[in-house]
PDB file with SEQRES, HELIX, SHEET and CRYST1 records, atoms N, CA, C and O in Angstrom:
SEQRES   1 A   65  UNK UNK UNK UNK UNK UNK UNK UNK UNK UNK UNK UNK UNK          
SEQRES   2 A   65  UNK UNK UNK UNK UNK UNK UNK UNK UNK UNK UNK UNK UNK          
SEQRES   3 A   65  UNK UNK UNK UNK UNK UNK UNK UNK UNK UNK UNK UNK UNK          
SEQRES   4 A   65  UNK UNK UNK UNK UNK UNK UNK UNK UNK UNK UNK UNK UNK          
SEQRES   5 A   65  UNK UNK UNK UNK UNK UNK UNK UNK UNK UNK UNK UNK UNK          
HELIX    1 AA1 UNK A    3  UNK A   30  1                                  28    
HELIX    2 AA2 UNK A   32  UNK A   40  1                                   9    
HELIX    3 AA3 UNK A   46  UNK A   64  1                                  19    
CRYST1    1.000    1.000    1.000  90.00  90.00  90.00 P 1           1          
ATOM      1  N   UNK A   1      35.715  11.741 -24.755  1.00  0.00           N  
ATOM      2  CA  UNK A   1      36.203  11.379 -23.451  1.00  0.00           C  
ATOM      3  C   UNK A   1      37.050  10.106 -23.589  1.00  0.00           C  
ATOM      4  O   UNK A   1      36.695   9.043 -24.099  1.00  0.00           O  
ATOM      5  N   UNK A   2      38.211  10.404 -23.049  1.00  0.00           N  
ATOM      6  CA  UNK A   2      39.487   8.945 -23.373  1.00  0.00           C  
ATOM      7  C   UNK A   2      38.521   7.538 -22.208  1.00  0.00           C  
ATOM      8  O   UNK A   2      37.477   7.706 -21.577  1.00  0.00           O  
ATOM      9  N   UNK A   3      39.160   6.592 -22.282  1.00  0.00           N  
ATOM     10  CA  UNK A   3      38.800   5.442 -21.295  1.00  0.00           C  
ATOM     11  C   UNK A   3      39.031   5.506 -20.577  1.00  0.00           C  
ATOM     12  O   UNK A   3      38.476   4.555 -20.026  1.00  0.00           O  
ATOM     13  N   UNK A   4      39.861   6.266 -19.506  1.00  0.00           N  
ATOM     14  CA  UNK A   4      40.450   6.333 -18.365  1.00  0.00           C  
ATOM     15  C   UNK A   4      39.212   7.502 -17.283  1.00  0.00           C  
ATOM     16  O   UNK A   4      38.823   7.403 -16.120  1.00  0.00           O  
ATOM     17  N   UNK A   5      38.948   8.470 -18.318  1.00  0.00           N  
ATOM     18  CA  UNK A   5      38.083   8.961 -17.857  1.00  0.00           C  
ATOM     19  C   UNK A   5      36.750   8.177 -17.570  1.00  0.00           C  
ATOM     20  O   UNK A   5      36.432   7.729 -16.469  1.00  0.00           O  
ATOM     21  N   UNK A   6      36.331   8.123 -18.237  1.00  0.00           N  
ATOM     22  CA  UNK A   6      34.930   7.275 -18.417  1.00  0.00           C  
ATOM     23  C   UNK A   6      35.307   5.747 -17.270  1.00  0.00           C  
ATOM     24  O   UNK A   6      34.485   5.494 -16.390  1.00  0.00           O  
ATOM     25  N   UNK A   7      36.288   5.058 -17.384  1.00  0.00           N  
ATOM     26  CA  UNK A   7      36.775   4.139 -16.233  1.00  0.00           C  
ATOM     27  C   UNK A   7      36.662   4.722 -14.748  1.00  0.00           C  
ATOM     28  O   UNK A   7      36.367   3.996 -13.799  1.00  0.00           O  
ATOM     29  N   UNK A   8      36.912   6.048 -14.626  1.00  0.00           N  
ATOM     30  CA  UNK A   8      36.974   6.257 -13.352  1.00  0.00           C  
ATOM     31  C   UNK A   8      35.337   6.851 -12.807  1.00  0.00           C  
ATOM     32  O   UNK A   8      34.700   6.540 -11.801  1.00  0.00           O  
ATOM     33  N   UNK A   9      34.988   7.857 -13.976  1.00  0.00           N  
ATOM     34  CA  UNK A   9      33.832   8.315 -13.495  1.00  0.00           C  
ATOM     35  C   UNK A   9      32.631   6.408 -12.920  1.00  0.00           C  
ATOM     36  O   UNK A   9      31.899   6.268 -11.941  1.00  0.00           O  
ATOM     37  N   UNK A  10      32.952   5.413 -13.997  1.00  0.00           N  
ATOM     38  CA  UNK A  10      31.986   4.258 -13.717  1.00  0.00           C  
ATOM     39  C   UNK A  10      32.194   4.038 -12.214  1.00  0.00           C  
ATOM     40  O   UNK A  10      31.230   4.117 -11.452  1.00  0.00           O  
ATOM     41  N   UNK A  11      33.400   3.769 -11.780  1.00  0.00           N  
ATOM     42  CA  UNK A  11      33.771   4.071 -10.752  1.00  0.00           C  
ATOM     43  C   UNK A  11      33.221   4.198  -9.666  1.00  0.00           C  
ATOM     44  O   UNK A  11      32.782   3.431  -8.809  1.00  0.00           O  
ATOM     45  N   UNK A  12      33.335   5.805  -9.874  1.00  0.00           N  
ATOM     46  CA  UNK A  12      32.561   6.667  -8.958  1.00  0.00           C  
ATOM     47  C   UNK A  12      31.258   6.215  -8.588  1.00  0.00           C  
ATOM     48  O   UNK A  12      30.761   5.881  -7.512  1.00  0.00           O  
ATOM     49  N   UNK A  13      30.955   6.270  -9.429  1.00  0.00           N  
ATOM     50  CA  UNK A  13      29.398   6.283  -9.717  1.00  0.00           C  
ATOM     51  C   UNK A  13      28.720   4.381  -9.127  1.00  0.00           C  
ATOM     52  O   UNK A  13      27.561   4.187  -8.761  1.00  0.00           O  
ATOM     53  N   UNK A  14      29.777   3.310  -9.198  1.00  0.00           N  
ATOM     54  CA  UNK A  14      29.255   2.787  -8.745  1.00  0.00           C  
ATOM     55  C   UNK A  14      29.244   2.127  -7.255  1.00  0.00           C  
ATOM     56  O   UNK A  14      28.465   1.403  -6.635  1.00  0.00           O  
ATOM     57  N   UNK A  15      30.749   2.862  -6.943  1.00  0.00           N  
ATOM     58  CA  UNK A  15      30.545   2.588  -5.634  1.00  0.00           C  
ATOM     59  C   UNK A  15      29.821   4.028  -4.313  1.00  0.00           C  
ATOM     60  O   UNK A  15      30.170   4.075  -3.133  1.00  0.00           O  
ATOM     61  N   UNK A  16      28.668   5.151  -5.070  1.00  0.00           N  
ATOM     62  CA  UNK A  16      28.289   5.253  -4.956  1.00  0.00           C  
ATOM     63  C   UNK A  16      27.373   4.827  -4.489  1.00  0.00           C  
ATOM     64  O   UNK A  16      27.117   4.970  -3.293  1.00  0.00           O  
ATOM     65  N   UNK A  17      26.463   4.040  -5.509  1.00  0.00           N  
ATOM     66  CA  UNK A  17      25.669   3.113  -5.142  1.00  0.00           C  
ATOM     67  C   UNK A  17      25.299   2.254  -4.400  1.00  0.00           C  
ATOM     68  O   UNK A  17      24.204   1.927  -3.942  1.00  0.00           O  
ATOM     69  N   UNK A  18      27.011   1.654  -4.244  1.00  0.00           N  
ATOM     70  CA  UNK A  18      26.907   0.397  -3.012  1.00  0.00           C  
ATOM     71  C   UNK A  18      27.017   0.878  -1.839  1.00  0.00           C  
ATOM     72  O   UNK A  18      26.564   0.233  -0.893  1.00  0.00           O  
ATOM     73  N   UNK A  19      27.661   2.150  -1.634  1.00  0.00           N  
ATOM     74  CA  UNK A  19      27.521   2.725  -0.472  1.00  0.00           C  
ATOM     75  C   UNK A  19      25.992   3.333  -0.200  1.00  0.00           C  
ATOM     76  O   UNK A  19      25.703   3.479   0.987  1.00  0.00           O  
ATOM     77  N   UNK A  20      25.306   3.583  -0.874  1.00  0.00           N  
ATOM     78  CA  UNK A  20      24.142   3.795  -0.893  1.00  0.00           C  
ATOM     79  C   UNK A  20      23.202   3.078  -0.302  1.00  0.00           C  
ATOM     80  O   UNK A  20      22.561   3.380   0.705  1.00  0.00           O  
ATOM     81  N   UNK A  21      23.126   2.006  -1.028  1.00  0.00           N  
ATOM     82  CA  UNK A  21      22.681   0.464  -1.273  1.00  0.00           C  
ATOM     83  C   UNK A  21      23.045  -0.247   0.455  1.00  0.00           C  
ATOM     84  O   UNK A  21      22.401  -0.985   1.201  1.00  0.00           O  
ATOM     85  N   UNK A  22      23.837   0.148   0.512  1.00  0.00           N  
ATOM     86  CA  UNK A  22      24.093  -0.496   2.495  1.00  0.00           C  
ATOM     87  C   UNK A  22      23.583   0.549   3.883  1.00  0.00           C  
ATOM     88  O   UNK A  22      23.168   0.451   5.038  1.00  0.00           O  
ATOM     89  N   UNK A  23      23.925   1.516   2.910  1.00  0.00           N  
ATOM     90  CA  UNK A  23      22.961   2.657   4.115  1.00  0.00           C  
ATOM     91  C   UNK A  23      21.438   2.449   4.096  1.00  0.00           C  
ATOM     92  O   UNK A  23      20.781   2.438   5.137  1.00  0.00           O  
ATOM     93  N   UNK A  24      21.071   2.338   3.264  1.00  0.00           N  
ATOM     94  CA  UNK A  24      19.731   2.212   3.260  1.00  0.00           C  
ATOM     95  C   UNK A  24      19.643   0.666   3.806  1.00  0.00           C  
ATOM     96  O   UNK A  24      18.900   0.880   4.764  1.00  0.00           O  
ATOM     97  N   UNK A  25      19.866  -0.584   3.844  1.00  0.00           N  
ATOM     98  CA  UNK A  25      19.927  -1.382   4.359  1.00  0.00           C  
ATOM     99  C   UNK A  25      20.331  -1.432   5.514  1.00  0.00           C  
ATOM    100  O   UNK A  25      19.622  -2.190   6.176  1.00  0.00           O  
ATOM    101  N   UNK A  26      21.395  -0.843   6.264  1.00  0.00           N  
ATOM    102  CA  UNK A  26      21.254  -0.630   7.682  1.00  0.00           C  
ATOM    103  C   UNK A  26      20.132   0.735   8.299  1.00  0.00           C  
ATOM    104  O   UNK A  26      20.094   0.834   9.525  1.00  0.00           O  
ATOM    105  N   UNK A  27      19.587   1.363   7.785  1.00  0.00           N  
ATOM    106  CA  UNK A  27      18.783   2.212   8.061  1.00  0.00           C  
ATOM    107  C   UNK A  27      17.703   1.167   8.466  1.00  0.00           C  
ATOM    108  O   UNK A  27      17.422   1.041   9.658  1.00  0.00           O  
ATOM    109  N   UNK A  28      17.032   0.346   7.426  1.00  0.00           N  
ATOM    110  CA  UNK A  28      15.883  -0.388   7.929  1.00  0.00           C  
ATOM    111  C   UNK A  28      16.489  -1.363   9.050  1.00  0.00           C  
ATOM    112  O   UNK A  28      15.934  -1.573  10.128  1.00  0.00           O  
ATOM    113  N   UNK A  29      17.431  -1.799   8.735  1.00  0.00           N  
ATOM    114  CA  UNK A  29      17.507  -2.514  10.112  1.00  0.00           C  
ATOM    115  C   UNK A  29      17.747  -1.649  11.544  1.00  0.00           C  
ATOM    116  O   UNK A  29      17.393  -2.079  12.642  1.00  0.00           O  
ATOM    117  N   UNK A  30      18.219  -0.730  11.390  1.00  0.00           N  
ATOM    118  CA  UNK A  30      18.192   0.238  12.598  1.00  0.00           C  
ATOM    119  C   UNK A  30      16.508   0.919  12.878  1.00  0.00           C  
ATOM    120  O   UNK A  30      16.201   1.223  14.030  1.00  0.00           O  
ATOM    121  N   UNK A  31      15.851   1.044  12.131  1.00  0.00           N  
ATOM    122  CA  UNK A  31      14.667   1.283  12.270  1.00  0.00           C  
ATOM    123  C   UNK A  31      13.581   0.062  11.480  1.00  0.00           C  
ATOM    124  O   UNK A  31      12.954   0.064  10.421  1.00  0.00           O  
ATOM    125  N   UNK A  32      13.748  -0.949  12.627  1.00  0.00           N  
ATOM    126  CA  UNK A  32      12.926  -2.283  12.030  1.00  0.00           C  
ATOM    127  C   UNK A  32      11.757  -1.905  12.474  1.00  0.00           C  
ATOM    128  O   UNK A  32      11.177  -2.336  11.478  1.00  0.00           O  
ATOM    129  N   UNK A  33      10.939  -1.492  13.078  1.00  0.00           N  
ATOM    130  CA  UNK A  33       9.518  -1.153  13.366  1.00  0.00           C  
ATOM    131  C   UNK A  33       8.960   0.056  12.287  1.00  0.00           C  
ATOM    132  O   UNK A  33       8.288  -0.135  11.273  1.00  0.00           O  
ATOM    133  N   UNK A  34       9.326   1.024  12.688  1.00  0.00           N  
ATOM    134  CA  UNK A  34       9.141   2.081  11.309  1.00  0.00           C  
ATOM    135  C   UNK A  34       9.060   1.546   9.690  1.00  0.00           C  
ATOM    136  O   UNK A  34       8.238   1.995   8.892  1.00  0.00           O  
ATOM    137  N   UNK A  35      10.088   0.483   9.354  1.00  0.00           N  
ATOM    138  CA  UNK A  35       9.957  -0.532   7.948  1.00  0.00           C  
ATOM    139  C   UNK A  35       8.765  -0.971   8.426  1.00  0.00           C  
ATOM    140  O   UNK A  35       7.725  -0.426   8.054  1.00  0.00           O  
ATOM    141  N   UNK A  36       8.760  -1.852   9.175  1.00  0.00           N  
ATOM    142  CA  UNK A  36       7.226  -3.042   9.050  1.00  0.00           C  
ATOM    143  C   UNK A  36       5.963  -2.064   8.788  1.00  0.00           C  
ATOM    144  O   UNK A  36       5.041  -2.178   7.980  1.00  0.00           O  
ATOM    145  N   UNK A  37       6.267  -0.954   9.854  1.00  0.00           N  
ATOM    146  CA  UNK A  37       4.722   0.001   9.097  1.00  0.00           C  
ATOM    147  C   UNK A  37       4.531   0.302   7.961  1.00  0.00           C  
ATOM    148  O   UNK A  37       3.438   0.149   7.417  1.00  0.00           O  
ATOM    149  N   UNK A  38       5.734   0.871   7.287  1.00  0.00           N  
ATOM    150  CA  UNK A  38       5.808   1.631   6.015  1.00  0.00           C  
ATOM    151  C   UNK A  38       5.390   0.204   4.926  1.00  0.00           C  
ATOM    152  O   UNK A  38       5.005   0.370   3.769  1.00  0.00           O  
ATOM    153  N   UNK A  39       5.558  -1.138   5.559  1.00  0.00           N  
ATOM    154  CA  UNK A  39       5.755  -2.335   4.776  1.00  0.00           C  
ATOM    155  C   UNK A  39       3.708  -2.605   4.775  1.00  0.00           C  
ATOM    156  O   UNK A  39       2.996  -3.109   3.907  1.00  0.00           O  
ATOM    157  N   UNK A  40       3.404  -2.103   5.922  1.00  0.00           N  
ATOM    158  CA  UNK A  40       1.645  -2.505   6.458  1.00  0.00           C  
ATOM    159  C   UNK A  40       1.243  -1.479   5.678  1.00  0.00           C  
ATOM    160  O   UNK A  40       0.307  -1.984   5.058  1.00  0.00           O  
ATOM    161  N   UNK A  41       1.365  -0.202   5.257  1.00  0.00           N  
ATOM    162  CA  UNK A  41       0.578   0.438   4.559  1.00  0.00           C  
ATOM    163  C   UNK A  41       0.665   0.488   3.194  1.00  0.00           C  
ATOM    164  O   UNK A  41       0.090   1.308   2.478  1.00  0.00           O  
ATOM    165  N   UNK A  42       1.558  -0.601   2.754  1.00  0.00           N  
ATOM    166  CA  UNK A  42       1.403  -0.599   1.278  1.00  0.00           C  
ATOM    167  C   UNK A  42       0.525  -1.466   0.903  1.00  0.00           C  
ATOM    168  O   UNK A  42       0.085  -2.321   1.672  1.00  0.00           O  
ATOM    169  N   UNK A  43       0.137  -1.337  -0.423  1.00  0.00           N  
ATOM    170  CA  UNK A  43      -1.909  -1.903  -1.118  1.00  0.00           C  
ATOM    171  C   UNK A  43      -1.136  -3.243  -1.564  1.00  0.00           C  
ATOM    172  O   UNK A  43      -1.449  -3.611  -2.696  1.00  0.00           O  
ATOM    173  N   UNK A  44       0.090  -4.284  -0.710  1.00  0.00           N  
ATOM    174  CA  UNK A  44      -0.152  -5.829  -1.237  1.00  0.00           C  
ATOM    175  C   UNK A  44      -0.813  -6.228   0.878  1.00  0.00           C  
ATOM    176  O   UNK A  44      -1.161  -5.658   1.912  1.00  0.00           O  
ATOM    177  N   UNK A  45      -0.589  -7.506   0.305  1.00  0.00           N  
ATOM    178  CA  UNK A  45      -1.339  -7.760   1.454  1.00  0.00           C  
ATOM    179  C   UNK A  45      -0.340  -8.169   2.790  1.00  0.00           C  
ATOM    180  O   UNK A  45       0.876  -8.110   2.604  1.00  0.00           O  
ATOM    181  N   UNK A  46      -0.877  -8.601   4.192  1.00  0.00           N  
ATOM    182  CA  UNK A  46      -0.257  -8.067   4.853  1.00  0.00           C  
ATOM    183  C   UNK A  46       0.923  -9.475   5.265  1.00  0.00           C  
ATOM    184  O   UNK A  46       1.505  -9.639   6.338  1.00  0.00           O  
ATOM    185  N   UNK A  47       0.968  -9.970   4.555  1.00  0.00           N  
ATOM    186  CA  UNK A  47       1.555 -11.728   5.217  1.00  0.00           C  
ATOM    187  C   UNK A  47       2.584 -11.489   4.255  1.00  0.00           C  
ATOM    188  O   UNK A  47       3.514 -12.269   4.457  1.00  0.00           O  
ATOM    189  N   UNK A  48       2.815 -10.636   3.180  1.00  0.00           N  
ATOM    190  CA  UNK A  48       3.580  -9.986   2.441  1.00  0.00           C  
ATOM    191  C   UNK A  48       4.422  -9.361   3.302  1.00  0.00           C  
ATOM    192  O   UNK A  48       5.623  -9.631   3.272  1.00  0.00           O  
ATOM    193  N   UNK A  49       4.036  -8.668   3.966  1.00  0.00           N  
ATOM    194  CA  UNK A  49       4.810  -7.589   4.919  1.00  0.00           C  
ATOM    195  C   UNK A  49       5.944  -8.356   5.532  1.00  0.00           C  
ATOM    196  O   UNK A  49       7.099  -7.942   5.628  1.00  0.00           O  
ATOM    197  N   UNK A  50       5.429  -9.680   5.995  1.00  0.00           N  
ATOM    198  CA  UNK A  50       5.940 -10.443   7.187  1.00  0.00           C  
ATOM    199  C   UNK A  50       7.515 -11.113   6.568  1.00  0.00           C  
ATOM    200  O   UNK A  50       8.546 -11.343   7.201  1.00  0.00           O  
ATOM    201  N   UNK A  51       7.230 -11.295   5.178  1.00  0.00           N  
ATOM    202  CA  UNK A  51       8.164 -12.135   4.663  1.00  0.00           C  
ATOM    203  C   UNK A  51       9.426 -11.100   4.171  1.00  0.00           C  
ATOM    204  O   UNK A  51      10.594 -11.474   4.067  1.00  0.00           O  
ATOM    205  N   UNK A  52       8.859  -9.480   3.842  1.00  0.00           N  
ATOM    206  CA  UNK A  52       9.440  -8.778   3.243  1.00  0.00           C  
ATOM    207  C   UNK A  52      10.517  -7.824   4.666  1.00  0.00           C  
ATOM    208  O   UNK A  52      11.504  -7.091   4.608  1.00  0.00           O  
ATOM    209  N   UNK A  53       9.972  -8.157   5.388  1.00  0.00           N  
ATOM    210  CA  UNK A  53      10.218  -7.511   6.823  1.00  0.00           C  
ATOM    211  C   UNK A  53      11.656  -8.048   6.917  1.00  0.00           C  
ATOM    212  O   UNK A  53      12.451  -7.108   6.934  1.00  0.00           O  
ATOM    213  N   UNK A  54      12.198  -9.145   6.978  1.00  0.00           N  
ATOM    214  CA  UNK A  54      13.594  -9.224   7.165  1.00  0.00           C  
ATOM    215  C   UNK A  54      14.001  -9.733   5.884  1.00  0.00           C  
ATOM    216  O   UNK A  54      15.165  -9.435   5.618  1.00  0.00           O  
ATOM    217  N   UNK A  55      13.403 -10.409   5.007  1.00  0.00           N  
ATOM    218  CA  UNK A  55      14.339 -10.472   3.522  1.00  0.00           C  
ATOM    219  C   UNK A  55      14.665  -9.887   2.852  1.00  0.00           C  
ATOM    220  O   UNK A  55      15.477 -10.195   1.979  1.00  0.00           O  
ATOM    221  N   UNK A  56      14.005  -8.525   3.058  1.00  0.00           N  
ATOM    222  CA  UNK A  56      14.510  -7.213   2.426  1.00  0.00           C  
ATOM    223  C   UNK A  56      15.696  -6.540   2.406  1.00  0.00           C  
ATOM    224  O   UNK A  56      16.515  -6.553   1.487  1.00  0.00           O  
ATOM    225  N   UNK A  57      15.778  -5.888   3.551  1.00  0.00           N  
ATOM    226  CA  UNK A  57      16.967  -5.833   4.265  1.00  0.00           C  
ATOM    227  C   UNK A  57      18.316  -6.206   4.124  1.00  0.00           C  
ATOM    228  O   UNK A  57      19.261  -5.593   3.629  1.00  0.00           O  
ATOM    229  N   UNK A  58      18.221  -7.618   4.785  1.00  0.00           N  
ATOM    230  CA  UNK A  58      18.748  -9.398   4.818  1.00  0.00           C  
ATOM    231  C   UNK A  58      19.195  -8.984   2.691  1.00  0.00           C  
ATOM    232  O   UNK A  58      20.241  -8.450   2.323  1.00  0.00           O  
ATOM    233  N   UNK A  59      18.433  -9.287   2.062  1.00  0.00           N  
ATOM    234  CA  UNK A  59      19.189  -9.557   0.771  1.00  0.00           C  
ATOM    235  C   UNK A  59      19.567  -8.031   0.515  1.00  0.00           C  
ATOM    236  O   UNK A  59      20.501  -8.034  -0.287  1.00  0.00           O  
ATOM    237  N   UNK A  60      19.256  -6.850   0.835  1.00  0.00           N  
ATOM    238  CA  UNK A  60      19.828  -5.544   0.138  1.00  0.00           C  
ATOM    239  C   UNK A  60      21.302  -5.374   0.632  1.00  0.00           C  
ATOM    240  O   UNK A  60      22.073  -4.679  -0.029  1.00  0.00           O  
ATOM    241  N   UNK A  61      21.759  -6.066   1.916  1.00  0.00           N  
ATOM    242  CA  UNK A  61      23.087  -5.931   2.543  1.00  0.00           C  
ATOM    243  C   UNK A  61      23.705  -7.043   1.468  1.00  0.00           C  
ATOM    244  O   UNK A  61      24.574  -6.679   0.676  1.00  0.00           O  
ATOM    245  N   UNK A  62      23.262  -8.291   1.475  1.00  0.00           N  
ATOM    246  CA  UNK A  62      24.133  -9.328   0.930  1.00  0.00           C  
ATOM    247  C   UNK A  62      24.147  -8.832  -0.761  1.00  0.00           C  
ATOM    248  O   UNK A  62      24.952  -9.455  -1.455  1.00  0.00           O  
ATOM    249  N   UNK A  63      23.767  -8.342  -1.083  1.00  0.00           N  
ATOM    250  CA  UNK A  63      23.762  -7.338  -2.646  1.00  0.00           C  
ATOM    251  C   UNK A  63      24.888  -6.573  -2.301  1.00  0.00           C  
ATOM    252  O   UNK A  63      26.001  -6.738  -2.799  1.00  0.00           O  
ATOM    253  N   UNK A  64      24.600  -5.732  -1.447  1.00  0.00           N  
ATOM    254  CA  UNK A  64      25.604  -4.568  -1.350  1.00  0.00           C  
ATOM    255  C   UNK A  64      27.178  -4.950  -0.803  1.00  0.00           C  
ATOM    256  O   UNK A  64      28.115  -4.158  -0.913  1.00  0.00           O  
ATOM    257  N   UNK A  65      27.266  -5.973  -0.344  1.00  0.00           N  
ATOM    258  CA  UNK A  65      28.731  -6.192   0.453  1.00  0.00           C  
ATOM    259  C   UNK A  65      29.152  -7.851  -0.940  1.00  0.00           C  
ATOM    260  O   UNK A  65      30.205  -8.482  -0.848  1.00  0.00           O  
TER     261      UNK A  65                                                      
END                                                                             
């Protein structure tokens, strides 16, 4: 495969991702109650939840843009 190929497929493939990577970050923020549950039923504890509840989010957008 020449470089041009392989250049474009990386490409692809990574702004895939970032488009990915922001949908799913506006998803939780469009569904901020539904996150905090899904955030309460996981086995860390729950003051965890609280901190992960908007920094999550909050840093997966500032990653992605």
């Amino acid at each position: 495969m020449n470089k041009g190929i392989r250049h474009i497929i990386f490409n692809c493939i990574s702004t895939f991702l970032l488009v990915f990577w922001i949908y799913v970050s506006v998803d939780k923020f469009m569904e901020l109650h539904a996150f905090q549950n899904a955030l309460l039923r996981q086995p860390f504890p729950d003051w965890w939840a609280d901190i992960l509840y908007w920094t999550l989010p909050l840093s997966e957008m500032i990653i992605g843009l």
